[in-house]
N, C-alpha and C positions, 0 to 999 in steps of 0.2 A: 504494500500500500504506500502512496506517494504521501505520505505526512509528514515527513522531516521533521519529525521532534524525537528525538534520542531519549530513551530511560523513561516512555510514559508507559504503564501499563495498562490501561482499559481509559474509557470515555465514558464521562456522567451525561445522561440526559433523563428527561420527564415526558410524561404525556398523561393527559386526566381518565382519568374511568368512569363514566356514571354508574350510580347505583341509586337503590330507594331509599325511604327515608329509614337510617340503618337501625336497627329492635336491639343492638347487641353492646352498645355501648353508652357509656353513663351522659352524653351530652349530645345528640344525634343533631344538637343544627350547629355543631360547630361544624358537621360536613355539607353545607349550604357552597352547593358550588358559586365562586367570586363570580362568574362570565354572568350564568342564569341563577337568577336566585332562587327562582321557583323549584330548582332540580337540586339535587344530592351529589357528589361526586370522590373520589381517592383520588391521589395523583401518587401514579404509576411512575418510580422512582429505578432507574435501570442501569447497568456497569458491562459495557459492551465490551467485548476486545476487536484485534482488528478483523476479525472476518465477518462482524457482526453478531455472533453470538453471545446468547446474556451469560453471565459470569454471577451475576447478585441482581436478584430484582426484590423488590418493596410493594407492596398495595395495600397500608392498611390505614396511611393516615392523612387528615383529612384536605380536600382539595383548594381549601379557602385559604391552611397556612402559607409561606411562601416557600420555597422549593429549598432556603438554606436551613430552618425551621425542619421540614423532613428530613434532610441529609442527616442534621444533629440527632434525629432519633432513631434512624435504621443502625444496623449492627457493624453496617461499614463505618458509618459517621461516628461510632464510639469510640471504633479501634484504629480511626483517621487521630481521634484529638489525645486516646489515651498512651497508645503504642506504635505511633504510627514509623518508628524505624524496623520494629520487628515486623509490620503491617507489609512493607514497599521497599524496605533494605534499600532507601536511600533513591529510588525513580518515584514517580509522579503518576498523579489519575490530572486527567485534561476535562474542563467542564468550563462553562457559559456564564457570563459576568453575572448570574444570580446567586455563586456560591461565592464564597470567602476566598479570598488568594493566599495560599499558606504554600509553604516549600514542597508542601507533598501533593496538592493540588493546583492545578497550574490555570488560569484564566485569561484572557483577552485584556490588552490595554485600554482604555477607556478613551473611546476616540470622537476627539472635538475638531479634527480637522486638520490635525497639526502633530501629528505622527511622522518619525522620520523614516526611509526604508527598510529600516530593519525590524522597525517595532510593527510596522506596515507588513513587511514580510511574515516575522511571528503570528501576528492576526488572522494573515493567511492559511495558516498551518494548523491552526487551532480551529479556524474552521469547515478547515477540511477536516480535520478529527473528529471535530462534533457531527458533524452529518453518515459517519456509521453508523452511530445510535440514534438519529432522528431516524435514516433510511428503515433501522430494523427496527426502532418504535411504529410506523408508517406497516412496513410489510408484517407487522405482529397482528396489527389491527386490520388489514385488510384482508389476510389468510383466516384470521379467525373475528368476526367480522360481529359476532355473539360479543365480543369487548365492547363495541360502541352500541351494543343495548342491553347488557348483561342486567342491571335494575333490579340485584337481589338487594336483600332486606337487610343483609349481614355483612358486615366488613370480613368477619373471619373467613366466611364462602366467598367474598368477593377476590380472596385474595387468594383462596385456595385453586379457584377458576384460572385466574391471574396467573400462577407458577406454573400452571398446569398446562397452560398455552403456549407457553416460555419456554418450557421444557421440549415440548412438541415441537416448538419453532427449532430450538437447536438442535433436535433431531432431522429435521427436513436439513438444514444448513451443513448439516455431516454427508447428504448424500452425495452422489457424482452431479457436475454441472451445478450445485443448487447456486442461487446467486444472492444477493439484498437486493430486491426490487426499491422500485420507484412507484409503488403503487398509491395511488392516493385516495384517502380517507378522510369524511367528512369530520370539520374538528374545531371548535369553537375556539378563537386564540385567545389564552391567557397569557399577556407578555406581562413575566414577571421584571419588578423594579431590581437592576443592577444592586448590588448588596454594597457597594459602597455609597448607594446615595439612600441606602435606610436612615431611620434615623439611631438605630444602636449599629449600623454597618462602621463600614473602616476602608484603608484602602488597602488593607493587606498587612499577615507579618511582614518582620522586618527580613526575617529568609524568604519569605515567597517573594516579598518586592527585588530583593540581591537574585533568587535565583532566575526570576525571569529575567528580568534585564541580563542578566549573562546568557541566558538562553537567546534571547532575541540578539545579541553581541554574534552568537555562535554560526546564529543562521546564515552572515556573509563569509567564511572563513574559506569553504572548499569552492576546489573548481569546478563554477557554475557548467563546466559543459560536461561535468561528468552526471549520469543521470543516477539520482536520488530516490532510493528505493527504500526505505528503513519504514520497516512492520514495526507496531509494537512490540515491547519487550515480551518474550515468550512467557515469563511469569504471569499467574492468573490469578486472580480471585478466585476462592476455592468453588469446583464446578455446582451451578445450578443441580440442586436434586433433591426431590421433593418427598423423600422417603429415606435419606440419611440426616437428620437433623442430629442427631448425635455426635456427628464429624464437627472436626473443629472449622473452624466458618472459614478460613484462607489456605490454600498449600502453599508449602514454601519451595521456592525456585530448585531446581533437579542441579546437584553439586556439579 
């Protein structure tokens, strides 16, 4: 894959799920989805690697938070803030100006017009990264098509349907020929607010702001006419599987 970012491991991205109004949890209109207010919704929280396959997905909390708010509560986003050298041994997950920019998560510069080419370049690369995981959030929901009207009553079934798809999808994406479509899906847009113009946002650690800026430094160094092929790092988040919940939640890279 043509991404030119060295040491990322997977790509963050979202997409909402509707559901009804959920019977299963102690405050059911905190899941009032932001776009329709009349409707319910989870936002489908996903850790792509580069072929597109899910590595860690999420579906249980609710669609109105905003998308840095879920990261902090899925079991990636604990072991991102508690362990995160034994998490990523030192590479990076790539994600969309709605998360925090930390050394181990890497984001987009904030751009007012006035980017120079390299940080221009970097931008570029990141979102080329980010559209694996939109493409296979897109082909998740268009192969199983039962997610954009699923409208159970239960977060826990919403999410069990949810894994369950997930798992299916990376099994089609294991066979001969499978590809990430471009299919498109009807989808109401919640453009979440950049996390550094929240009002408890920031503009990043002081390692995430060093480490991009060296990253984005790195991007001019080789020679531009040799062609740049760099896959994510073969490291994964430990694989999607919806019947070993006992494993520990990450593998560690093969010595």
């Amino acid at each position: 894959m043509d991404v030119g970012l060295p040491g990322t491991v997977c790509v963050l991205g979202t997409c909402s799920i509707p559901i009804d109004r959920p019977a299963d949890v102690p405050d059911p209109e905190v899941y009032r989805d932001p776009v329709d207010l009349s409707a319910y919704s989870v936002t489908l929280m996903a850790f792509c690697e580069h072929r597109g396959c899910f590595t860690f997905v999420s579906a249980e909390h609710p669609g109105s938070w905003h998308d840095s708010r879920v990261l902090l509560e899925t079991d990636v986003g604990k072991a991102l803030r508690d362990d995160p050298l034994n998490l990523l041994h030192g590479k990076h997950v790539v994600a969309d100006a709605a998360f925090p920019l930390s050394e181990h998560l890497l984001t987009p510069f904030p751009d007012y017009g006035m980017l120079g080419e390299k940080k221009l370049r970097y931008n570029l690369r990141i979102q080329a990264a980010l559209r694996v995981v939109q493409g296979s959030l897109r082909s998740l929901r268009s192969r199983f098509q039962r997610l954009t009207c699923l409208l159970l009553n239960s977060v826990e079934q919403t999410e069990l349907a949810v894994r369950t798809c997930c798992i299916l999808y990376n099994m089609y994406l294991e066979t001969d020929n499978a590809t990430v479509g471009e299919e498109s899906v009807g989808e109401r847009a919640n453009v979440q607010t950049p996390f550094h113009e929240l009002q408890y946002g920031h503009s990043g650690s002081l390692g995430g702001i060093s480490k991009r800026q060296d990253v984005a430094a790195s991007l001019g160094r080789k020679n531009t006419k040799k062609k740049v092929n760099l896959k994510f790092s073969s490291f994964v988040l430990g694989d999607l599987n919806l019947f070993q919940q006992e494993n520990s939640l990450f593998t560690k890279p093969a010595p």
